[in-house]
Backbone as CSV, one residue per row, in Angstrom:
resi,resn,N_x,N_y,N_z,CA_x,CA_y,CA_z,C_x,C_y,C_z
1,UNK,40.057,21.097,57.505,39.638,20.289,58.624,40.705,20.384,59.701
2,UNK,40.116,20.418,60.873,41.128,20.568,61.996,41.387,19.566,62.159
3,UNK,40.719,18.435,62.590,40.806,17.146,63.408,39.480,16.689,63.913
4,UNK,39.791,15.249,65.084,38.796,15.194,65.337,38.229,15.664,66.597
5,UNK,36.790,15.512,66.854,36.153,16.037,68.108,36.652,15.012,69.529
6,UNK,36.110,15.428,70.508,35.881,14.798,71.683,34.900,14.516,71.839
7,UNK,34.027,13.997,73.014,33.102,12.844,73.296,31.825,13.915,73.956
8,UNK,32.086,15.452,74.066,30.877,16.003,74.227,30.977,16.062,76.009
9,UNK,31.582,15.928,76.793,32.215,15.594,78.627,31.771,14.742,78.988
10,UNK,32.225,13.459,78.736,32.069,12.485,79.066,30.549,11.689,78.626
11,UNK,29.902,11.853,77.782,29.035,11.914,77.115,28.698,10.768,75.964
12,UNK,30.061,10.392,75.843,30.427,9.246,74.917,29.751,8.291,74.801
13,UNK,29.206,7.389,75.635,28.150,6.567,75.475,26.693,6.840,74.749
14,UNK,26.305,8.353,74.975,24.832,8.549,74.916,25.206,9.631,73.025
15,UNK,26.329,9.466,73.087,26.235,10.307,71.270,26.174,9.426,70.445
16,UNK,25.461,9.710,69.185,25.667,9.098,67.867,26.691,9.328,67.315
17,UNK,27.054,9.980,67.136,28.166,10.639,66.970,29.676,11.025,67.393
18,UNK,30.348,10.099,68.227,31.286,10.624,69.132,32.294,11.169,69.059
19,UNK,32.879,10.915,67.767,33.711,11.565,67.198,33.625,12.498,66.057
20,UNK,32.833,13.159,65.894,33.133,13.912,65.179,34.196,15.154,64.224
21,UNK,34.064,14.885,62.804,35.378,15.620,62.409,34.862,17.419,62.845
22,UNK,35.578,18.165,62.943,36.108,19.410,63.378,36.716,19.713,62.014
23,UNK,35.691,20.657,61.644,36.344,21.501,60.290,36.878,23.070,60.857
24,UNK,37.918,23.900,60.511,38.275,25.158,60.130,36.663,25.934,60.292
25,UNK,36.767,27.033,60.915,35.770,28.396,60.665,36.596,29.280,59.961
26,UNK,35.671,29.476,58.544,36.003,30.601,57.719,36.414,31.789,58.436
27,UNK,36.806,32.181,57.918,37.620,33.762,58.272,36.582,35.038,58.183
28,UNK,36.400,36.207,59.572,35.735,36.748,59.535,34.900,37.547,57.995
29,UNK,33.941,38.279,57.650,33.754,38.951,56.733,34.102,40.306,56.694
30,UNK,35.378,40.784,55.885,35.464,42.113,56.277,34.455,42.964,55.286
31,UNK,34.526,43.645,56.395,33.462,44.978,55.599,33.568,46.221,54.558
32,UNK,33.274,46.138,53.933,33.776,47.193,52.353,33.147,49.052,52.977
33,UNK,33.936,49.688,52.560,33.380,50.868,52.229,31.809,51.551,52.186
34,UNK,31.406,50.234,50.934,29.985,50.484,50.181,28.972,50.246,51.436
35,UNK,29.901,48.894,52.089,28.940,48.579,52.805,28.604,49.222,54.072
36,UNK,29.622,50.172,54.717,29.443,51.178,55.701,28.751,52.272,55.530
37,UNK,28.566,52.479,53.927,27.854,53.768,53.669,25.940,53.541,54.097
38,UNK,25.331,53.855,54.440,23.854,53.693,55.194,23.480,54.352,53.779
39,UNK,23.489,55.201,52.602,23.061,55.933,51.836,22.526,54.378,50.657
40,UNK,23.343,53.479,50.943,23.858,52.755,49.674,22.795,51.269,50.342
41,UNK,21.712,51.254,49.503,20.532,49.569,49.636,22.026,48.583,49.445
42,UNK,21.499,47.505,50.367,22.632,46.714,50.527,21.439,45.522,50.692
43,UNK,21.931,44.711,49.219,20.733,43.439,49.320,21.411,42.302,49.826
44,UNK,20.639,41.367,50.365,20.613,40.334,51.065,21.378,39.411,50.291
45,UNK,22.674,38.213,50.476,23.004,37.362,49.310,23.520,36.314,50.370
46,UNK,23.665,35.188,50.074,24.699,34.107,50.924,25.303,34.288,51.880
47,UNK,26.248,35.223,51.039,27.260,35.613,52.622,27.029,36.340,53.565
48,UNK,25.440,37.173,53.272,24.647,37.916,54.044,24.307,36.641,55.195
49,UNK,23.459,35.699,54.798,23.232,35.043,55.696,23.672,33.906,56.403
50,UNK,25.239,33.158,55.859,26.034,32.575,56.715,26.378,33.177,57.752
51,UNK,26.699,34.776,57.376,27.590,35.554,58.790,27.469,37.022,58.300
52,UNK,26.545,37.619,58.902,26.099,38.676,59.418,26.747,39.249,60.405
53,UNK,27.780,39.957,60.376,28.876,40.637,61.577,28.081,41.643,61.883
54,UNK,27.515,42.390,61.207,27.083,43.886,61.880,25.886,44.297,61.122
55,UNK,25.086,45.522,61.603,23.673,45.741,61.311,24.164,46.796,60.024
56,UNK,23.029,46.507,59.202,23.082,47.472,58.399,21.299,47.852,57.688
57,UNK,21.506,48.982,57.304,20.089,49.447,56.872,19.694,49.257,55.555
58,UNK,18.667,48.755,55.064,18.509,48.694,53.608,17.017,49.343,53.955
59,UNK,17.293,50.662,52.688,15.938,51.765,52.779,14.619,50.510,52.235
60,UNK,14.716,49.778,51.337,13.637,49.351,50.584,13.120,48.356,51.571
61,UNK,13.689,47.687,52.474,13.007,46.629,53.161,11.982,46.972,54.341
62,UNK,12.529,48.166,55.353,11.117,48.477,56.530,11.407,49.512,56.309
63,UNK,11.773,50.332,55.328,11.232,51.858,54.996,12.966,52.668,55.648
64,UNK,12.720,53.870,55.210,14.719,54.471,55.228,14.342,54.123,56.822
65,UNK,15.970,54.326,57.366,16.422,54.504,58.437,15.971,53.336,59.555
66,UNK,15.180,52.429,59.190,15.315,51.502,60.035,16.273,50.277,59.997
67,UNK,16.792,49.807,60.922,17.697,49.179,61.326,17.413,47.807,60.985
68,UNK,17.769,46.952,59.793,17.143,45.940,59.847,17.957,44.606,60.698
69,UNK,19.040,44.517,60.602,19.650,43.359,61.609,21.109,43.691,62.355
70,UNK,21.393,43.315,63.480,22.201,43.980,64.071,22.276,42.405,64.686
71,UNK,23.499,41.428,64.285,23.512,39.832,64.308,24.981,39.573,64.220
72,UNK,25.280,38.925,65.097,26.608,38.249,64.797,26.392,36.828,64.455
73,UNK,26.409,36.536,63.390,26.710,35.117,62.382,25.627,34.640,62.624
74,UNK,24.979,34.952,61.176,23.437,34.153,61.194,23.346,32.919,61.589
75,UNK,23.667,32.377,60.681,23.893,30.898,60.914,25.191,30.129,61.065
76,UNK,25.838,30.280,60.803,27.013,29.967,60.847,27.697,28.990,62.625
77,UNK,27.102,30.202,63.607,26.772,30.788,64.778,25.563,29.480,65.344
78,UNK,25.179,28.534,64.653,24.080,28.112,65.776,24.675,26.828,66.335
79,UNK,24.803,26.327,67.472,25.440,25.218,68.421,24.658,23.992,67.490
80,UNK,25.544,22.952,67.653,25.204,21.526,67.327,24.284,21.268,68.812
81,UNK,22.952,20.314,68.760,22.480,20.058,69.568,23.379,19.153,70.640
82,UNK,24.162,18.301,69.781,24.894,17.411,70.714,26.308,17.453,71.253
83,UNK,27.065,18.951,70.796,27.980,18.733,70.703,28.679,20.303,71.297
84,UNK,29.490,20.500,71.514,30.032,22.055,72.444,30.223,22.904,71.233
85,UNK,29.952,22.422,70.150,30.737,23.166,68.163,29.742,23.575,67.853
86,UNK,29.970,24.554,67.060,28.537,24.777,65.901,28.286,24.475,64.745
87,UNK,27.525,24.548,64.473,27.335,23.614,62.855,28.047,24.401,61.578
88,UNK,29.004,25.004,61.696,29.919,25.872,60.675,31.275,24.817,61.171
89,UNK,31.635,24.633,62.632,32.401,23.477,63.101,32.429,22.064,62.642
90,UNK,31.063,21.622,62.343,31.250,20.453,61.755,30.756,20.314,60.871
91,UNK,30.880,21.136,59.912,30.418,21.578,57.836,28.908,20.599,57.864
92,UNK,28.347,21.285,58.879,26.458,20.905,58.712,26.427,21.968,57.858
93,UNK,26.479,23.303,57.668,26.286,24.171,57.148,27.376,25.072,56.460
94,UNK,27.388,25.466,55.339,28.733,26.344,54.735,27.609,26.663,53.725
95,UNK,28.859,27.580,53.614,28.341,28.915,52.728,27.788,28.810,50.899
96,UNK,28.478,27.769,50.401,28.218,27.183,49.446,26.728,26.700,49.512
97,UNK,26.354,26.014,50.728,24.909,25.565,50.054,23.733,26.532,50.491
98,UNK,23.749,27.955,50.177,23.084,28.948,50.652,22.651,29.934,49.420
99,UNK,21.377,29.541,48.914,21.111,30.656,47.934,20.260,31.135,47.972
100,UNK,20.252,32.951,47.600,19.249,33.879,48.084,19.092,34.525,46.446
101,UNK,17.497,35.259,46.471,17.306,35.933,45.877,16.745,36.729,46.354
102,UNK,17.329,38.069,46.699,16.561,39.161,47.067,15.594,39.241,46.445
103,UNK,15.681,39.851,45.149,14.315,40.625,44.606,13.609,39.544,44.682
104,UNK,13.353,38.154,44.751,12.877,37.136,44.595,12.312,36.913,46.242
105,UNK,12.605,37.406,47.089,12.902,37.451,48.145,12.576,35.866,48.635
106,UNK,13.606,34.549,48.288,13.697,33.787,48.967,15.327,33.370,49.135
107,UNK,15.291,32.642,50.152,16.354,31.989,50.906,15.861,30.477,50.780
108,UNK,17.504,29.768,50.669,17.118,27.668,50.621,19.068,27.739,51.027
109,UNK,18.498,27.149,52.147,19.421,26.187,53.168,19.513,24.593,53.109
110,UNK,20.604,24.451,52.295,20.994,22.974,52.685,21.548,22.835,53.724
111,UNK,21.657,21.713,54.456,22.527,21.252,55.116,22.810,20.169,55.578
112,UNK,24.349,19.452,55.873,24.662,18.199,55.937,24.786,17.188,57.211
113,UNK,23.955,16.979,58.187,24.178,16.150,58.923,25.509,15.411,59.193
114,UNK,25.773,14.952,60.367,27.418,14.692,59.989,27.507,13.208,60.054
115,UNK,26.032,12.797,60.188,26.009,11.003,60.063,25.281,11.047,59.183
116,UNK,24.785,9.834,58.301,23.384,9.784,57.613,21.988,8.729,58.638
117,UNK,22.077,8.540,59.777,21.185,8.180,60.500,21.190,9.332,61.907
118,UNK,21.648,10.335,62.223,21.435,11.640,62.913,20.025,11.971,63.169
119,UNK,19.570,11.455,64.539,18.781,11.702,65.027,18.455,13.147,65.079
120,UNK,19.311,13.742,65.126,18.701,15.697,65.365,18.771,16.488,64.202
121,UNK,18.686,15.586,63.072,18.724,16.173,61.868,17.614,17.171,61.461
122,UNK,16.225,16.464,62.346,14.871,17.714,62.188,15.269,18.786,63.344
123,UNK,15.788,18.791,64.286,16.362,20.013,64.875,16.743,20.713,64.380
124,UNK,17.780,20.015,64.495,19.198,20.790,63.630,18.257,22.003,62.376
125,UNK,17.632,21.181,61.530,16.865,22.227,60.278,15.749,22.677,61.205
126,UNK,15.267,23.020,62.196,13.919,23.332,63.069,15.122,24.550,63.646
127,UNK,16.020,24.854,64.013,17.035,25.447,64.644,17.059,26.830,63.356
128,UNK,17.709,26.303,62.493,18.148,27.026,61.529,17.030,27.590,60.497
129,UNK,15.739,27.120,60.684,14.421,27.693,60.021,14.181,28.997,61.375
130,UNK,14.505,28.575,62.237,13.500,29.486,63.352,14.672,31.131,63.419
131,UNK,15.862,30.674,63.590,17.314,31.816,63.114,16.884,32.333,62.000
132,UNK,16.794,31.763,61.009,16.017,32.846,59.616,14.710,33.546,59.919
133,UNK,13.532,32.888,60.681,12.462,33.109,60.813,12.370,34.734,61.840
134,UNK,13.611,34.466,62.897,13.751,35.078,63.580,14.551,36.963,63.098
135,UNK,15.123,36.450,61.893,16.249,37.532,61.532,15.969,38.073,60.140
136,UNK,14.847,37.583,59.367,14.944,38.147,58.226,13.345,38.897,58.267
137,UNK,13.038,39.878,56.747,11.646,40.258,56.670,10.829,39.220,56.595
138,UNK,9.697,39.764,56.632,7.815,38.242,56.594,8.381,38.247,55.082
139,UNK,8.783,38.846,54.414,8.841,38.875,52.797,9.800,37.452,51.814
140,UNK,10.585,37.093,52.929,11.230,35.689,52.561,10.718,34.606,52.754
141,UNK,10.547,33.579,51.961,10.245,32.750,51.615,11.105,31.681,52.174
142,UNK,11.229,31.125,52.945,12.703,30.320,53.191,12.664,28.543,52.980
143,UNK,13.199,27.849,52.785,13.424,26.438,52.793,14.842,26.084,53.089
144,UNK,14.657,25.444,54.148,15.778,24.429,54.943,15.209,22.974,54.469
145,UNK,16.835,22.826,53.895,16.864,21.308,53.379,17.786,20.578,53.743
146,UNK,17.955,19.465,53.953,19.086,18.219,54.026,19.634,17.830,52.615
147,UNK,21.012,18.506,52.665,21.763,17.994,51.212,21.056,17.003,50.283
148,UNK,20.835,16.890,49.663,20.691,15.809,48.839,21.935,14.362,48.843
149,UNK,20.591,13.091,49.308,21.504,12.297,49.433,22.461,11.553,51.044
150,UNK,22.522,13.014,51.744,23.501,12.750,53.105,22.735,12.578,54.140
151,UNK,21.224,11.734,53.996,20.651,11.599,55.548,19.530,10.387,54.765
152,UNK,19.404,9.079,55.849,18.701,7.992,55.557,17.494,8.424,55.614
153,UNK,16.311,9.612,56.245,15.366,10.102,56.402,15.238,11.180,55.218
154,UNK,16.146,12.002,54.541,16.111,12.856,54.387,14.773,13.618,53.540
155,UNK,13.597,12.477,53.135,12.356,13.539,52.637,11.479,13.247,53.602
156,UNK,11.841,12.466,54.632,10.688,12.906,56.131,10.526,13.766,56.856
157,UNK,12.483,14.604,57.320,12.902,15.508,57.267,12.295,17.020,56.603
158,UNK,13.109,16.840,55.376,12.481,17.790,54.570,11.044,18.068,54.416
159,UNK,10.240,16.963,54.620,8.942,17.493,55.090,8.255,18.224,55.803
160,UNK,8.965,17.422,57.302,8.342,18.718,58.417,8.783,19.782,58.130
161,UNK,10.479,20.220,57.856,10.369,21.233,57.746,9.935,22.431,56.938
162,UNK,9.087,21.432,55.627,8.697,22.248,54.762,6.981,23.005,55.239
163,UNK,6.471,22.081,56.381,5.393,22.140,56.511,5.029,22.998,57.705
164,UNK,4.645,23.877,57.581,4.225,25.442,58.663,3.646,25.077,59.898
165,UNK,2.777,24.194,59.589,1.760,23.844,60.866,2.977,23.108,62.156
166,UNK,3.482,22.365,60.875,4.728,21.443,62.200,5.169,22.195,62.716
167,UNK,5.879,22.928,61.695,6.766,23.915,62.153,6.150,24.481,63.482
168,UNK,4.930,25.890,63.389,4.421,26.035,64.472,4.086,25.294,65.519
169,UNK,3.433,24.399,65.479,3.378,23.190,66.363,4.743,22.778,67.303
170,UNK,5.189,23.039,66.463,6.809,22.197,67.130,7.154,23.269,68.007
171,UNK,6.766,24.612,67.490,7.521,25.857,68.414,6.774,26.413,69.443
172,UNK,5.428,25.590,69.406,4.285,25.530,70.686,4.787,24.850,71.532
173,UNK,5.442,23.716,71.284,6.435,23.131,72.526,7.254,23.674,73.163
174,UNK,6.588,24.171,74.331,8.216,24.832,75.455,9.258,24.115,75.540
175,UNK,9.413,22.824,75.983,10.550,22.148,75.837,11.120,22.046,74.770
176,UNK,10.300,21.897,73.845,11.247,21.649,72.194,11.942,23.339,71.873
177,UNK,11.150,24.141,72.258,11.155,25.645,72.072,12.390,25.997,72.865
178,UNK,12.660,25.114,74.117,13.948,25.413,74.841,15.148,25.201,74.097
179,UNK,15.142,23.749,73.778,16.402,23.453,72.743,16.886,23.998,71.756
180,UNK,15.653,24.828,70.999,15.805,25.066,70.214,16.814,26.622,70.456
181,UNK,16.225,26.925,71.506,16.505,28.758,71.632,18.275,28.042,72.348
182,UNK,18.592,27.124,72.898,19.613,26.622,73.351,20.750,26.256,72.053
183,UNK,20.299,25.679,71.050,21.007,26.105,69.994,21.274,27.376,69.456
184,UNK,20.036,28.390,69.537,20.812,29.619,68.976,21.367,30.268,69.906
185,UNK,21.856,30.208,71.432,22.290,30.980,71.998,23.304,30.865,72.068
186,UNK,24.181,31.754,72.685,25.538,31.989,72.656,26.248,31.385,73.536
187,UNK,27.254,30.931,73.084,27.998,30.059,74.290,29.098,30.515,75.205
188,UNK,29.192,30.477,76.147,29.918,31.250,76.639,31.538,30.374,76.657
C-alpha cells in the first residue's frame, strides 16, 4: 500500500469515497522466450488477463496466424469511475481473484469495491465485463463478481451482471455506454 488518495480535484464533497487507500501496481510482466516464439499455442491463464503487455498468436483460437490481442493491461488498466486511479490502484481488482480455464474456456472476476455501500459497484463490474467482452474469443464464458461478502448489495449486483439482457440493455445506453468506454480509456 502506498498511502492515501486525494479528494478526486476538489471533488470531495460529491465522493463516497474520499479518501481512498492507494495500493502499489504490481510490477510489469516480463516476457519468456516461449512466449515470443509465435510457433508455440500460448493459453489464456490469470495473468493473461490482469495484464496483457503485448499481442500474441494462439493457432487454436481464430485459426494460425491471426493476431488475437494486441492490449496493454486487460484489466488491471481500467480507471475507477470516481477517482484519477485504476482499479489495480485501489485493489478493486488483483490478480489473485482471477480464474481461467482455457480448455474450459471460461473466465470469473471477482472484485472488491473499496466501500461496502459503493454506488458504482454495478459499473465498476459493467466496465470490466464489457473489457473482457471486448478482448477475448465469443468462446468464453465470463462472470464478474463482487468478492464475497465486501459490498451491502452484493447479489443485486451480481445479478445484473450475470444477466445478458441488462447487460445489453445497459450498453444500449449512450450515456451509460460513455462512462463506460471512459473507464476503459486511457488516461493521459
Amino acid at each position: 500500500m502506498v498511502g492515501g488518495g486525494g479528494g478526486g480535484g476538489g471533488r470531495a464533497g460529491l465522493l463516497e469515497n474520499a479518501n481512498p487507500l492507494i495500493y502499489e501496481r504490481s510490477g510489469e510482466r516480463p516476457v519468456t522466450a516461449g512466449e515470443e516464439d509465435e510457433q508455440v499455442p500460448d493459453s489464456i491463464d490469470a495473468r493473461e488477463i490482469f495484464d496483457i503487455r503485448r499481442g500474441w498468436e494462439l493457432a487454436g483460437w481464430w485459426g494460425p496466424g491471426f493476431l488475437f490481442l494486441h492490449l496493454a493491461h486487460l484489466i488491471r488498466s481500467i480507471n475507477d469511475p470516481e477517482h484519477p486511479l485504476t482499479l489495480e490502484e485501489l485493489n478493486v481488482v488483483e490478480q489473485v481473484r482471477i480464474q481461467v480455464s482455457d480448455p474450459e474456456s471460461t473466465v470469473a472476476v471477482a472484485f472488491t469495491p473499496t466501500i461496502p455501500h459503493c454506488s458504482m459497484a454495478t459499473l465498476i463490474g459493467l466496465s470490466i465485463k464489457v473489457k473482457l467482452l471486448r478482448s477475448l474469443p465469443q468462446r468464453f464464458k465470463m462472470d464478474v463478481h463482487i468478492t464475497p461478502g465486501t459490498h451491502a448489495s452484493e447479489h443485486a449486483v451480481n445479478k445484473q451482471l450475470a444477466d445478458k439482457e441488462r447487460v445489453a440493455a445497459a450498453l444500449e445506453n449512450t450515456h451509460l455506454l460513455e462512462v463506460v468506454n471512459q473507464c476503459l480509456s486511457a488516461r493521459s
